[in-house]
N, C-alpha and C positions, 0 to 999 in steps of 0.2 A: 515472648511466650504468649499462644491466645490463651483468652479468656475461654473459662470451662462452656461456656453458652455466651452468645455474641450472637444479638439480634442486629440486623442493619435496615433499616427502612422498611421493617415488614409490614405487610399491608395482607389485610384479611376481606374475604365478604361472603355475606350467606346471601347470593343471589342478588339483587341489586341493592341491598343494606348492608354499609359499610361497617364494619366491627371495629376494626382498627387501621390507619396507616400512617406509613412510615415512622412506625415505631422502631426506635434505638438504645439498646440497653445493653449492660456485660456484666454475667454476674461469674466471680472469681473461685479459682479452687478454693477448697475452706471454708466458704463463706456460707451464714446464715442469713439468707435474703429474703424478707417480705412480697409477697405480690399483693396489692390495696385496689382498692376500686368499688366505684358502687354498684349493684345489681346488673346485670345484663350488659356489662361493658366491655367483657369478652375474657375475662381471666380463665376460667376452664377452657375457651380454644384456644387462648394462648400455650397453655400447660401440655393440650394436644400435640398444637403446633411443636411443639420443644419435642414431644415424647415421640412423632412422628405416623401418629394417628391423623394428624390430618396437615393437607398444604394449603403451605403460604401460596397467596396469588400476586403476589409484588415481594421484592427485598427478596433475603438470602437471614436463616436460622442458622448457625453454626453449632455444632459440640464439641468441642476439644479439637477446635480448631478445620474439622470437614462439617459440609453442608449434610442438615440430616436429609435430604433426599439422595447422598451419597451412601450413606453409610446401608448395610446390609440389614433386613430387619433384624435378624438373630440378634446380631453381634450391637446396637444400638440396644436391648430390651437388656444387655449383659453389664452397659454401660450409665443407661437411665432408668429409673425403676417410678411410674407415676401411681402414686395411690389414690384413687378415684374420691371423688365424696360419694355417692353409693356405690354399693356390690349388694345387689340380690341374687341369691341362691336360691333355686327354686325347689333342689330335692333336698334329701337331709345328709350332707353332706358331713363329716368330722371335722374338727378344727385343721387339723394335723393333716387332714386331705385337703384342705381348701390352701393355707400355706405351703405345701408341696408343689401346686402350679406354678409359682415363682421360680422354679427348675426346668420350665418349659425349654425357655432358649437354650437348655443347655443339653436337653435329650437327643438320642438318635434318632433314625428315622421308626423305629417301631414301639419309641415313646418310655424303657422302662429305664426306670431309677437306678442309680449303681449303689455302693455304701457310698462314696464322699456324698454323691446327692442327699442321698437319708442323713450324715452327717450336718451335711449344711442348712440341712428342713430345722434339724432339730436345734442346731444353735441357734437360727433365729427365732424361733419360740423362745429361748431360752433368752435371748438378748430381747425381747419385748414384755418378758413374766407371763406368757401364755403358755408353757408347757401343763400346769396344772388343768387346762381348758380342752387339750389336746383332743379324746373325746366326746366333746361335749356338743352337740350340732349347732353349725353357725348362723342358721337362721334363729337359732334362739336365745344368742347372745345378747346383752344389754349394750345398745351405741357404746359403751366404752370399751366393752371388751372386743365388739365390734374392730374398732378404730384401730386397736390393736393389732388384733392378728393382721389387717388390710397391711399396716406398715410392717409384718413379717414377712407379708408377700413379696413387699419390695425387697426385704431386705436379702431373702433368700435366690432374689436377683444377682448380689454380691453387687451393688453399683455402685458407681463413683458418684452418678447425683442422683437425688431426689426427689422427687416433684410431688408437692402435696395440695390436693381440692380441700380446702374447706376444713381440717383436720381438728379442728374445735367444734363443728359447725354439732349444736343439740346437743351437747355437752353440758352436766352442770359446772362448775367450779373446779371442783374436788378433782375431775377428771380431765378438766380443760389443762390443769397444772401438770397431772399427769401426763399427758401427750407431749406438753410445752418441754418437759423436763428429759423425756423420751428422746425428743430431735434433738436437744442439747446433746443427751451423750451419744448421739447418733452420729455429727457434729465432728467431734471431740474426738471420735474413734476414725473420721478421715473424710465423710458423707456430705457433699456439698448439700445444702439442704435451700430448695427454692420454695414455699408456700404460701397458697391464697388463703388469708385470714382475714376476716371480716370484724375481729376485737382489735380493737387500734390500742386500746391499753396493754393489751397482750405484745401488738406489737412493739409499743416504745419501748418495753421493759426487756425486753427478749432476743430482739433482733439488729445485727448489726448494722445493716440495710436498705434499702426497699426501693420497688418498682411500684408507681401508681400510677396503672390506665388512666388516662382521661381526653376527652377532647378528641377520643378517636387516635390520640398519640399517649405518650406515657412524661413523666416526671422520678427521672430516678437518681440516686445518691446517697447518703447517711442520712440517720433517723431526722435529725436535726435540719439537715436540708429538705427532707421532705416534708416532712410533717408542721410546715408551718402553717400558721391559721388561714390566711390569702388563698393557698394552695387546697387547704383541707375544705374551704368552703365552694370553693370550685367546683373539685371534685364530687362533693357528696351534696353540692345544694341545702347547707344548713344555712343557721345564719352565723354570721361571723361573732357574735358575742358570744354562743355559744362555745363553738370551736376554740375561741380563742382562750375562755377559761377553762375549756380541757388542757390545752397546750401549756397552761400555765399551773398545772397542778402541782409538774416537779420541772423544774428547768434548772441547771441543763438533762437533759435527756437520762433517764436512771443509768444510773453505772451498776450494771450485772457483769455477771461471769460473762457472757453473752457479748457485751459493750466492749469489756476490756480483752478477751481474746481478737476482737475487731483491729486493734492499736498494737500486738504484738506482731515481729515480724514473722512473714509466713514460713511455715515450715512445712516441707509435702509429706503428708501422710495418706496411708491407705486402711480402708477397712478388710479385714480376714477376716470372716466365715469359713473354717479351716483352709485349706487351700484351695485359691484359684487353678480351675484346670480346665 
């Protein structure tokens, strides 16, 4: 059976600077996957690359199994849903109209809502805690509630994966746990979930996973395989005493909900947002 996303020797460049190649990675139905990397290594055209906003120029991107320059755009945005690190809005838009666009690939040609569409807007408000917000115009949201409604757009996608820029990224605490805790039962409810996160503590405790850019290629495997010191100093150009007593703060790797659903065997499930139609 493929892999839900299955990179094979992909190779990127923005004009004659190389961002990535032959990069080779698989991340699994089910799975909550890290994307890690330091600044400007390419993790947001990676996340492109997947979501079919932009091409590979070497190697072959896969989603369940077809090449996404196969796939139809509709019918890929129905399947992948990528939440940006920004979205500016420039006029004043409502909550509840800016999450509605998530129904896009599913409208006809003269663009209006039917009820399931308004039904499926509104459970994913509802599945994010932002129906109270519905209302409230999104350029004047606070980043967290921000972050929120962004992952209701996907979800009102109904898709089988995920892709998230940055989804902690200007976050305090309080609200970083809340996102963390959001993709869990996001998760949980059937949602491959793939994310660039830039908190490495975040990630060891949370995710069962990870892909790390580096070197123009990547390092990927369980938390425990990647996240060793050697590796992590590579990558981020620290120094290794440092790293090394990060990595030694809890060993082995925290055992969360997160860790132990990783070890259990898989079982396919799907996410409902009433019914698919």
């Amino acid at each position: 059976m493929a892999s839900i996303i299955q990179s094979n020797e992909l190779g990127f460049h923005y004009g004659r600077r190389t961002i990535f190649k032959d990069l080779s990675f698989a991340v699994e139905s089910g799975e909550v996957v890290a994307l890690l990397g330091a600044n400007g290594v390419g993790k947001t055209t990676l996340l492109n690359v997947i979501a079919g906003l932009l091409r590979a120029d070497a190697g072959a991107i896969t989603v369940d199994g077809t090449n996404v320059s196969e796939w139809e755009r509709r019918e890929l945005s129905r399947f992948v849903a990528l939440v940006p690190q920004n979205l500016e809005i420039p006029f004043s838009f409502r909550v509840d109209e800016v999450v509605a666009q998530g129904r896009v690939p599913y409208l006809g040609k003269f663009g209006a809502m039917s009820a399931h569409d308004r039904d499926v807007v509104e459970h994913a408000m509802e599945a994010v805690d932002v129906t109270s917000l519905r209302d409230r115009v999104y350029s004047e949201l606070s980043g967290g509630e921000r972050q929120r409604v962004k992952i209701a757009i996907g979800l009102a996608q109904q898709p089988r994966v995920m892709l998230l820029d940055e989804p902690t990224q200007h976050l305090d605490i309080g609200r970083q746990i809340e996102v963390v805790n959001l993709l869990k039962r996001l998760n949980r409810s059937g949602i491959t979930i793939f994310a660039a996160i830039h908190d490495l503590s975040i990630v060891r405790d949370n995710f069962c996973n990870a892909v790390l850019l580096m070197n123009q290629s990547c390092v990927a495997g369980s938390m425990a395989e990647v996240m060793k010191p050697a590796i992590l100093e590579e990558a981020f150009r620290v120094d290794a005493s440092a790293v090394r007593a990060f990595c030694e703060v809890e060993t082995p790797v925290v055992e969360t909900e997160a860790t132990r659903e990783c070890r259990r065997p898989h079982i396919e499930r799907r996410w409902r947002l009433g019914r698919r139609r």
